[in-house]
C-alpha positions as CSV (number, residue, x, y, z in Angstrom):
1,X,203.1,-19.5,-31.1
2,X,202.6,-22.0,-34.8
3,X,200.8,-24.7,-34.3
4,X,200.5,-27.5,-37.3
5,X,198.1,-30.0,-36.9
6,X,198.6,-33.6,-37.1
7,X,197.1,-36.1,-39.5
8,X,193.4,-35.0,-41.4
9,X,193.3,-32.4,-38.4
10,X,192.7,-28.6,-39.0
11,X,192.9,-25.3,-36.7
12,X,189.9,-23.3,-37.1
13,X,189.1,-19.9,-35.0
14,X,185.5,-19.9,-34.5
15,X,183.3,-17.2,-36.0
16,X,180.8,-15.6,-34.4
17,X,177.2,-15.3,-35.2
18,X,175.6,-11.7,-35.6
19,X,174.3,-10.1,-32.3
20,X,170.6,-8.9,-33.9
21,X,168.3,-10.8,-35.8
22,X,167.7,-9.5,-39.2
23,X,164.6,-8.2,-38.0
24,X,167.0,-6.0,-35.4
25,X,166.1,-8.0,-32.2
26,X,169.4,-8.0,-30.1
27,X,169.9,-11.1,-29.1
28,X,171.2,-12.0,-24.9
29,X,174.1,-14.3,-24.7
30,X,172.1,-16.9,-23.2
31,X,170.1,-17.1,-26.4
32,X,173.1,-17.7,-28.2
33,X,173.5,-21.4,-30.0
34,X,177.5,-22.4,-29.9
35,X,178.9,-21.2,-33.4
36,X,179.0,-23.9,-36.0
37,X,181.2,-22.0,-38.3
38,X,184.7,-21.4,-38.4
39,X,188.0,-20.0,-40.5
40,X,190.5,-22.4,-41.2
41,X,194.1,-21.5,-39.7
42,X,195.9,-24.0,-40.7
43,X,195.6,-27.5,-41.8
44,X,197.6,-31.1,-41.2
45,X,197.9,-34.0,-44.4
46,X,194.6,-34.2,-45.9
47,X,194.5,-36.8,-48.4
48,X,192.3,-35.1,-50.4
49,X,193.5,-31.1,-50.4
50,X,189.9,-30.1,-50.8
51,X,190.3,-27.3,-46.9
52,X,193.0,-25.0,-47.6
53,X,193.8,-22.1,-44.7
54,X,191.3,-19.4,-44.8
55,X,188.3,-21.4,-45.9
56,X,184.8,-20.9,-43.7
57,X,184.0,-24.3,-43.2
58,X,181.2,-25.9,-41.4
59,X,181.5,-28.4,-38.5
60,X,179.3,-30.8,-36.7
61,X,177.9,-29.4,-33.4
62,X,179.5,-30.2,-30.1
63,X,183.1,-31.7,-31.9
64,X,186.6,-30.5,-31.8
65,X,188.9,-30.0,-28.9
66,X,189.1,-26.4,-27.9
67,X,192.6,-24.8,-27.1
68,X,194.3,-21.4,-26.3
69,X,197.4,-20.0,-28.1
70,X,199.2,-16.7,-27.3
71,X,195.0,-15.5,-25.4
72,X,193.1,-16.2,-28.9
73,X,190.6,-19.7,-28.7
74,X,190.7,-22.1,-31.0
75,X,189.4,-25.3,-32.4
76,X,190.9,-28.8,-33.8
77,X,188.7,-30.5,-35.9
78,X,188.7,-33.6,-37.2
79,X,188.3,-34.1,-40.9
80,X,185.0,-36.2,-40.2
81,X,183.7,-33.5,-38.2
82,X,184.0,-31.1,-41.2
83,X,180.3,-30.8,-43.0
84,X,181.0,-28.3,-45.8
85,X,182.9,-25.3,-47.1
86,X,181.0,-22.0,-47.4
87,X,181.3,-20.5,-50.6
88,X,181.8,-16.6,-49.8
């Protein structure tokens, strides 16, 4: 299944933060914070055409709705919700 978003609305798959410290402490899942980070799938009319797909962006903590396509999770964000790009 595609899915576009609507208006300044992109579809992001979260990405997952490493599982040691760099020190090499494994950390427990309950340690865990939620993910803050995620890859842009696709994107809806943003004005400004500054998040393309593929781009790790940033988003604020707690936003976007989260839905399932095809048994992969994702997220729709808001374009106020996005805080940055990360430069790779």
């Amino acid at each position: 299944m595609k899915l576009r978003p609507i208006g300044e609305r992109a579809l992001a798959k979260l990405v997952e933060p490493e599982e040691k410290t760099a020190s090499g402490i494994v950390l427990p899942e309950t340690a865990k914070d939620k993910p803050q980070t995620a890859r842009i799938i696709a994107v809806g009319d943003f004005e400004d055409g500054e998040v393309s797909e593929g781009d790790l962006v940033v988003f604020a903590r707690y936003s976007g709705t989260q839905i399932t396509l095809d048994g992969e999770d994702y997220l729709i964000l808001n374009a106020d919700d996005l805080l940055g790009i990360v430069e790779e």
